[in-house]
Chimera marker file (.cmm) of the C-alpha trace (Angstrom):
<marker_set name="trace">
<marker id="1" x="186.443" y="35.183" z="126.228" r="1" g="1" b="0" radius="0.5"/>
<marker id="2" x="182.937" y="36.662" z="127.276" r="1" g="1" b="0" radius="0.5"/>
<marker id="3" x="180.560" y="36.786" z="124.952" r="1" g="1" b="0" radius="0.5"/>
<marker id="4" x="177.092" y="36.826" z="123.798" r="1" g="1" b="0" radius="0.5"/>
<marker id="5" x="175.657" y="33.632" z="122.562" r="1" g="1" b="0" radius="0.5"/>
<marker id="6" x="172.448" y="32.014" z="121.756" r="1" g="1" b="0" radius="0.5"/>
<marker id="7" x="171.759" y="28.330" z="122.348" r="1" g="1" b="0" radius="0.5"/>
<marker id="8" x="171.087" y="25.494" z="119.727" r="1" g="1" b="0" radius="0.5"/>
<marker id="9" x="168.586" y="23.317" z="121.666" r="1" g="1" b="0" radius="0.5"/>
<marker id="10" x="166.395" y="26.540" z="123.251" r="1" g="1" b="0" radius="0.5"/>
<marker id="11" x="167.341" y="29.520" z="121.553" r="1" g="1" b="0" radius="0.5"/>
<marker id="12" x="167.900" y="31.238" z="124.909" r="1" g="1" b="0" radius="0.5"/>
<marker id="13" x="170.535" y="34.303" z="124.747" r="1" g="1" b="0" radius="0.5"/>
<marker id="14" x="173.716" y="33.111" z="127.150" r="1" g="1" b="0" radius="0.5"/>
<marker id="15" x="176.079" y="35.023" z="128.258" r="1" g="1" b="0" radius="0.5"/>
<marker id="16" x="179.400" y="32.460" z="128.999" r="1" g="1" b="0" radius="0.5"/>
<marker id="17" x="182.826" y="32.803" z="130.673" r="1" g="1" b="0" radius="0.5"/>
<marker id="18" x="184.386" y="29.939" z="131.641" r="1" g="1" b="0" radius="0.5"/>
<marker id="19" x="181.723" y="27.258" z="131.523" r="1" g="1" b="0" radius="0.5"/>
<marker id="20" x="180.393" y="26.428" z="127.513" r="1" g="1" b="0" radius="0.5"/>
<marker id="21" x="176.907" y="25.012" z="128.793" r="1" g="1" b="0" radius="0.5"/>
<marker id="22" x="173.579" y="26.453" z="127.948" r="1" g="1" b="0" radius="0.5"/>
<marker id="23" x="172.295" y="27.272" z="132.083" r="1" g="1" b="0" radius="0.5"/>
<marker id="24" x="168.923" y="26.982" z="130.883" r="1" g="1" b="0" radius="0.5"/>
<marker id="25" x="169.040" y="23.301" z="129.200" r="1" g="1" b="0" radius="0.5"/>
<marker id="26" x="172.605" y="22.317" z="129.581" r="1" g="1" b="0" radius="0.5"/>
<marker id="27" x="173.052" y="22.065" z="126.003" r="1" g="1" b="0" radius="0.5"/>
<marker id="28" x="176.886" y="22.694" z="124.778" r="1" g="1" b="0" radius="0.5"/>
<marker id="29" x="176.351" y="23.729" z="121.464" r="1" g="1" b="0" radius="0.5"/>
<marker id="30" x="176.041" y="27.689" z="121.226" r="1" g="1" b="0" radius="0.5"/>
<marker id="31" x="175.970" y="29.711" z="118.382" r="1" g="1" b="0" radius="0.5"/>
<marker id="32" x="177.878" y="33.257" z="118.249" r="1" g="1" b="0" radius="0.5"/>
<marker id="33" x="175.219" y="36.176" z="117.958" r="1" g="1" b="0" radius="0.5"/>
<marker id="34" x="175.944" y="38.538" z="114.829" r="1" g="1" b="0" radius="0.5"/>
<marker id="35" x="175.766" y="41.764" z="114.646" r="1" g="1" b="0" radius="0.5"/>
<marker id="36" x="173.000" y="44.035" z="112.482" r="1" g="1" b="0" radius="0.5"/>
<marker id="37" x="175.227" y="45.919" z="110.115" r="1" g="1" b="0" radius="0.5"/>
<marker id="38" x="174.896" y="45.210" z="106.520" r="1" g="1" b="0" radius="0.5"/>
<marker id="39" x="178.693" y="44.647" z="104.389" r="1" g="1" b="0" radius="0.5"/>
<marker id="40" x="178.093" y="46.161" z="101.091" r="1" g="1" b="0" radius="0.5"/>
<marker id="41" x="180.526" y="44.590" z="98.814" r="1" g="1" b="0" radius="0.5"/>
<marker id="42" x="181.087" y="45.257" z="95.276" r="1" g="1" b="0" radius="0.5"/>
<marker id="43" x="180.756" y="43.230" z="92.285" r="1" g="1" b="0" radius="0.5"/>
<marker id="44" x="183.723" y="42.446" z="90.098" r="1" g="1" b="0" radius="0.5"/>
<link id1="1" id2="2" r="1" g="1" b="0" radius="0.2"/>
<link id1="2" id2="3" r="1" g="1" b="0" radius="0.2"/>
<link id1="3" id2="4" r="1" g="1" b="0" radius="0.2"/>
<link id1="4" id2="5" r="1" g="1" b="0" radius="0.2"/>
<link id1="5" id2="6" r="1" g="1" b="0" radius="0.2"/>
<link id1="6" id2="7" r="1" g="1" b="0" radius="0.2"/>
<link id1="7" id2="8" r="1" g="1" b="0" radius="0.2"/>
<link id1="8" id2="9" r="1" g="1" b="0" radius="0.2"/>
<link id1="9" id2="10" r="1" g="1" b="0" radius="0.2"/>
<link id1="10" id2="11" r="1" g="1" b="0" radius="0.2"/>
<link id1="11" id2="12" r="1" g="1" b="0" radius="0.2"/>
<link id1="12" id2="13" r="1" g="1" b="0" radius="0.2"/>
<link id1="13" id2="14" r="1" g="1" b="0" radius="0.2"/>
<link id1="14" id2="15" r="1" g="1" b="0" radius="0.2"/>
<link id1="15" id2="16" r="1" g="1" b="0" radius="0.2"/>
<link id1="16" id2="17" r="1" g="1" b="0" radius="0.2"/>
<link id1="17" id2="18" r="1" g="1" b="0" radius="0.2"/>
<link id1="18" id2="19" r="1" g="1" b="0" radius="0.2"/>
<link id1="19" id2="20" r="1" g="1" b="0" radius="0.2"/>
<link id1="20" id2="21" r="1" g="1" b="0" radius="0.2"/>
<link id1="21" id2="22" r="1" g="1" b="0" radius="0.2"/>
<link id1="22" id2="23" r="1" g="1" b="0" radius="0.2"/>
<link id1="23" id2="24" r="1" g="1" b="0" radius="0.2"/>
<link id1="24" id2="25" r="1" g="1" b="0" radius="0.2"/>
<link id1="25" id2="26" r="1" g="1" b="0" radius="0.2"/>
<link id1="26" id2="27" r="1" g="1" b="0" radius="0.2"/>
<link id1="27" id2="28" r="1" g="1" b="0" radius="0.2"/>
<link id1="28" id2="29" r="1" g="1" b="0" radius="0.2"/>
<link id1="29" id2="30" r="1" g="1" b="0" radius="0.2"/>
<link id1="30" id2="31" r="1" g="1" b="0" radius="0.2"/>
<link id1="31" id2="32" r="1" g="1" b="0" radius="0.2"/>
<link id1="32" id2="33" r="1" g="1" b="0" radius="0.2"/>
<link id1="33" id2="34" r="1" g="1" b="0" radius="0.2"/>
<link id1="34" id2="35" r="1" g="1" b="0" radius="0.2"/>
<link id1="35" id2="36" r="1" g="1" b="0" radius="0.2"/>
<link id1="36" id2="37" r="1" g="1" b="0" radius="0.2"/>
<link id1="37" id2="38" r="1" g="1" b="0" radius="0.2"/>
<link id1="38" id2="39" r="1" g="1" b="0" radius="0.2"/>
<link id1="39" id2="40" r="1" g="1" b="0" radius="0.2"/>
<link id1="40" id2="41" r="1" g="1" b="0" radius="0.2"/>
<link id1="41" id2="42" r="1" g="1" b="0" radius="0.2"/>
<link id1="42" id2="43" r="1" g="1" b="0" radius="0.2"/>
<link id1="43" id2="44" r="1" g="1" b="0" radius="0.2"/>
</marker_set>
C-alpha cells in the first residue's frame, strides 16, 4: 500500500511501504495527502 503521506509531528512528505514511521522524526502518526480537485456538489 504505497503511498504519499505527510507527517503529524514535522510535516515532512513520506513516502511509506512497509514500515508506518515518519524517517525523519520517527513519529507514527501520518496523515494521507489529498488531492487538488474541487467536488462540486449540488444543493437539494
Amino acid at each position: 500500500m504505497p503511498g504519499s503521506y505527510k507527517c503529524a509531528r514535522c510535516k515532512q512528505k513520506v513516502e511509506i511501504d512497509i514500515n508506518v514511521r515518519c524517517p525523519f522524526c520517527g513519529h507514527r502518526i501520518l496523515f494521507k495527502e489529498r488531492g487538488a480537485a474541487i467536488k462540486d456538489l449540488k444543493a437539494r
